[in-house]
Steps between C-alpha positions, in 0.01 A plus 500: 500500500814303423522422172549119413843358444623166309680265786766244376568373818446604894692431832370291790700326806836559330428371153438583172223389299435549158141610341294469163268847518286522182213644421334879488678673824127660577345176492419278815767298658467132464808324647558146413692267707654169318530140632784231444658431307481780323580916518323810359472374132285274590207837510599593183210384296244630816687843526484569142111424506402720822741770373245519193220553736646795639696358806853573644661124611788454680693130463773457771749231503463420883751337740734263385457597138599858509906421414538808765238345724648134590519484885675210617356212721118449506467722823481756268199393252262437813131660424528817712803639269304387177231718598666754642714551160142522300424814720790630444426502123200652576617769649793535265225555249328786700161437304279404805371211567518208216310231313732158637514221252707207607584179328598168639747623808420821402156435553588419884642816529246686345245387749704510831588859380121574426398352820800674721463868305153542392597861449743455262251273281223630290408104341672158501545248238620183599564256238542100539636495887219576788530648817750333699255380749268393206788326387556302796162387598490377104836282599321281715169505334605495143809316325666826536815335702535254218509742291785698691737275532769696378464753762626260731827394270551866435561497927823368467841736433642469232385145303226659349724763323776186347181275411375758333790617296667139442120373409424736344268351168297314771439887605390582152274177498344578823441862409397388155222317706383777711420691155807702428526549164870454364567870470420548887695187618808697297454832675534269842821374355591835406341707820545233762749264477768712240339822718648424777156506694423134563580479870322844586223330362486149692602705821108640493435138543794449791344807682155372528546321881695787603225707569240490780087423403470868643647571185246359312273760285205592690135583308540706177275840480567582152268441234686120343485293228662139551560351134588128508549296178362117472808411313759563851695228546672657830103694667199254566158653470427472863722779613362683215156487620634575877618822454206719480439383886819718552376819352289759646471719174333478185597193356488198214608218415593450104601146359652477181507171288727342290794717682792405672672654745660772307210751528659803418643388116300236434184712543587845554211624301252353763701570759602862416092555427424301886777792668300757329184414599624435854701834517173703317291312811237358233 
């Protein structure tokens, strides 16, 4: 057997990206996947929980945070290469198939990869955004589109990027209201904007018309937990409650309350116990 090996960062499609690997290097993988707009740290609290329980977790910085891993022109952030650079973490690990946790955008990834490579998936956690076709069916059923507005300003080249950095406290009051606590809306100043990783981010958001419904995830296999907080200000509940109609597998539904949509720090106890239940299949 190959013995187990820390990973800093990996290769994929001509870039760099850089890694947070924690944890026991016998214990199961769990790889976590972040959302916007935020990188790695934002596991921190999670990681440091599940690698008490024994597990291995892996934290990349994906596409358009990575400094080394900034493609240019939204071509580049279009779902199939998202997915395609989470199995090639996978395999850069070399520990067999993995428990997938996603947040936010990383959440989409998670289960378009868990849908797409079943094989390379032992359990999915999905945390705040549903399966994409969940999510859609929940835009004209729910206020969903109201509440993604900002999807459709984040379309447009590069206006999003100056509003942002010229308004930049109505940023911190609109984060504020989402549920970011002051220390997090600092680590997007820091990460983000100072980062240099604030238009990798909104290109996730230019990329999402690029792409063909075909490329939309099919039915999940996996055993999956969807977690959804009653505090979102960006998820309804409706798309919450759609998603198990996309998964084949073992799977629940867990609703926390008195959450916002910063799952992972704001209740990584709960959340860190939910990925080990889901990953132990209890």
């Amino acid at each position: 057997m190959t013995t187990p090996r820390r990973i800093a960062s990996f290769d994929h499609d001509g870039l760099i990206f850089d890694v947070r690997d924690t944890g026991p290097l016998d214990g199961a993988v769990v790889v976590l996947l972040h959302g916007f707009p935020q990188t790695s740290t934002s596991w921190a609290r999670t990681a440091a929980l599940l690698n008490e329980r024994g597990y291995r977790t892996i934290a990349p910085d994906q596409r358009g945070y990575s400094p080394r891993a900034r493609p240019r022109g939204r071509f580049a952030y279009r779902s199939s290469r998202l997915v395609a650079d989470t199995v090639a973490l996978i395999r850069a690990i070399g520990a067999g198939p993995v428990h997938l946790v996603g947040h936010d955008w990383g959440a989409n990834v998670a289960w378009t990869t868990a849908a797409q490579r079943p094989d390379l998936v032992r359990s999915l956690t999905t945390v705040s955004v549903p399966h994409s076709t969940a999510f859609l069916r929940a835009m004209l059923t729910s206020d969903q589109l109201i509440r993604s507005y900002y999807m459709f300003f984040f379309q447009l080249p590069w206006l999003p990027e100056l509003a942002i950095r010229l308004q930049s406290r109505v940023l911190d009051r609109t984060l504020a209201k989402t549920g970011m606590t002051a220390d997090q809306i600092d680590r997007v100043h820091q990460e983000i904007l100072v980062g240099g990783a604030l238009t990798g981010g909104l290109n996730w958001y230019r990329a999402m018309f690029l792409q063909p419904p075909t490329s939309l995830p099919t039915r999940v296999s996996v055993p999956t937990t969807h977690v959804w907080s009653d505090g979102d200000t960006a998820l309804s509940r409706r798309g919450a409650e759609l998603a198990g109609q996309y998964v084949d597998g073992r799977y629940r539904l867990e609703i926390l309350t008195g959450v916002s949509h910063w799952v992972p720090e704001e209740a990584a106890a709960t959340l860190a116990a939910l990925i080990d239940r889901t990953a132990a299949g209890t």
